[in-house]
C-alpha positions in Angstrom: 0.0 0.0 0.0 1.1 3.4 -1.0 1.7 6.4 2.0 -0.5 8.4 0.2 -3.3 5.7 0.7 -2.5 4.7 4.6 -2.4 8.2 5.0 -5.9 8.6 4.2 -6.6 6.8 7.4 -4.6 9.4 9.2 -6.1 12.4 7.3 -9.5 10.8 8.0 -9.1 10.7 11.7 -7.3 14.5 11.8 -10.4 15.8 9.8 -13.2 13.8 12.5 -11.3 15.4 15.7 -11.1 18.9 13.8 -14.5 18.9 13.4 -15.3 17.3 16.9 -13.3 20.6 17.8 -15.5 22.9 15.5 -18.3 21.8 17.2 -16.9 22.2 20.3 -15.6 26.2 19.8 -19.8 26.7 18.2 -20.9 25.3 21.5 -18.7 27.4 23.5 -19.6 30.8 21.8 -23.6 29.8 22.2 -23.1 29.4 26.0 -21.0 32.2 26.0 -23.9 34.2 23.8 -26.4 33.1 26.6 -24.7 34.2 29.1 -23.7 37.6 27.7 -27.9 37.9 27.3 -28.4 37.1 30.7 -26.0 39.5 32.1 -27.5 42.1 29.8 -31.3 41.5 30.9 -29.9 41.2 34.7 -28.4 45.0 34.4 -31.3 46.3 32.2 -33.6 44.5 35.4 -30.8 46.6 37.7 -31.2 49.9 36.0 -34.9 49.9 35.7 -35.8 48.5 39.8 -33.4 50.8 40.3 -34.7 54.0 38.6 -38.3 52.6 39.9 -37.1 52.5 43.6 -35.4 56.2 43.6 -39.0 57.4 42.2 -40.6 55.7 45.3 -38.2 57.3 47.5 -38.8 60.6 46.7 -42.6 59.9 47.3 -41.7 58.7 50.9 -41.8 55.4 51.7 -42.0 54.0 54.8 -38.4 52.7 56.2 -39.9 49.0 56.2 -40.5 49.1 52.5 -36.8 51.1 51.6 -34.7 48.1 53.3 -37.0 45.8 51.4 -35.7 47.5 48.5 -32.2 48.1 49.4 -32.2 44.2 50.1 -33.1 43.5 47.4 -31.1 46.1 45.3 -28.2 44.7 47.1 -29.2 40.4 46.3 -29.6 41.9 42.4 -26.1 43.4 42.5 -24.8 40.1 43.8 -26.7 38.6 41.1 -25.2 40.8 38.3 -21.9 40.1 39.3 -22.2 36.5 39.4 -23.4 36.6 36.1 -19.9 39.0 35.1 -17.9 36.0 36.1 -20.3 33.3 34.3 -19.3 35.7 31.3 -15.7 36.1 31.9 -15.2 32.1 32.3 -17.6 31.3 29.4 -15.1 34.2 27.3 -12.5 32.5 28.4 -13.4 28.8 27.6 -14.3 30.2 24.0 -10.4 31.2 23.6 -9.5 28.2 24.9 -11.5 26.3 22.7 -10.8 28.5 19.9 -7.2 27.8 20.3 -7.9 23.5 20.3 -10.0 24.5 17.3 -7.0 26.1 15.6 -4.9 23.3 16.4 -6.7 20.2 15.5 -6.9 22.4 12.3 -3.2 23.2 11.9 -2.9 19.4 12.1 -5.6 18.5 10.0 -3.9 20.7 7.1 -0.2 19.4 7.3 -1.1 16.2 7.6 -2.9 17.1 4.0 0.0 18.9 2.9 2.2 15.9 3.6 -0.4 13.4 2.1 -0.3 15.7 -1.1 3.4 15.6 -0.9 3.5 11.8 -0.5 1.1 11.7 -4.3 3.7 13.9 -5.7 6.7 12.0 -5.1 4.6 8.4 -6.0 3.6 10.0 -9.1 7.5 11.3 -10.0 8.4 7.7 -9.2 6.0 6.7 -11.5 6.6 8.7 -14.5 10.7 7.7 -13.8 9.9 4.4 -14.3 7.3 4.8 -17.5 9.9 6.9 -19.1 13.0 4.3 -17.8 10.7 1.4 -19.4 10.1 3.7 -23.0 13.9 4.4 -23.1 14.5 0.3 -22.5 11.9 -0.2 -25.0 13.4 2.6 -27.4 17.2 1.4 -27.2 15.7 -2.3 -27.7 14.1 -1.2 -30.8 17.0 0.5 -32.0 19.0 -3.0 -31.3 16.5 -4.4 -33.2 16.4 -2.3 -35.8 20.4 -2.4 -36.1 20.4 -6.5 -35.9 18.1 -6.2 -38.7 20.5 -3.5 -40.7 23.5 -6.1 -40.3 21.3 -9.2 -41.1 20.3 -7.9 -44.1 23.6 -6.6 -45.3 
């Protein structure tokens, strides 16, 4: 068997795990999309309880009601920054992924590039031996063709 053709093998198992990896970096930037959302719809949520609550102040609520709010103010900060982080670490599994992704592909294509080198050095071997086997058959002809010359002389 050639090395271009047990190198198919090779090639074929290069290509499955880079697009294993593809999928893998598409997964990574949805989860990282979802959590982007959320963080946005958590601050948007933040911003608007927020201006809501500073219009209630000014119309004087009772002190019970403004540490309800505050509490709560204060558990939806927590929340927003929780949800920063869940961001950063999805941004930062994207990269990483990104980066396997970008591997398995570097792979992938120099494993091609030596499989394509591999056909090009098969088919100069090949065309070295057709034209070795035309010059045999050339210089037997012209052997021939002398023999004949002499024999008929």
């Amino acid at each position: 068997m050639k090395k271009s053709q047990r190198m198919q093998t090779v090639n074929s198992l290069a290509d499955r795990k880079e697009q294993e990896q593809a999928k893998r970096f598409a997964k990574s930037q949805k989860h990282h999309e979802h959590q982007q959302k959320k963080y946005d719809e958590l601050k948007q949520y933040y911003r608007e309880y927020a201006d809501a609550s500073q219009i209630q102040t000014a119309q004087a609520l009772d002190v019970h009601r403004l540490q309800e709010t505050r509490h709560f103010m204060s558990k939806l900060a927590q929340a927003v920054a929780q949800q920063s982080e869940a961001v950063e670490r999805a941004e930062a599994n994207v990269a990483n992924e990104r980066q396997r992704w970008l591997d398995s592909r570097c792979r992938a294509m120099s494993l091609e590039k030596l499989t394509d080198r591999y056909r090009e050095q098969e088919q100069q071997q090949l065309n070295t031996e057709e034209q070795r086997q035309a010059d045999d058959l050339t210089s037997q002809r012209f052997v021939w063709s002398a023999r004949q010359s002499t024999n008929m002389a």
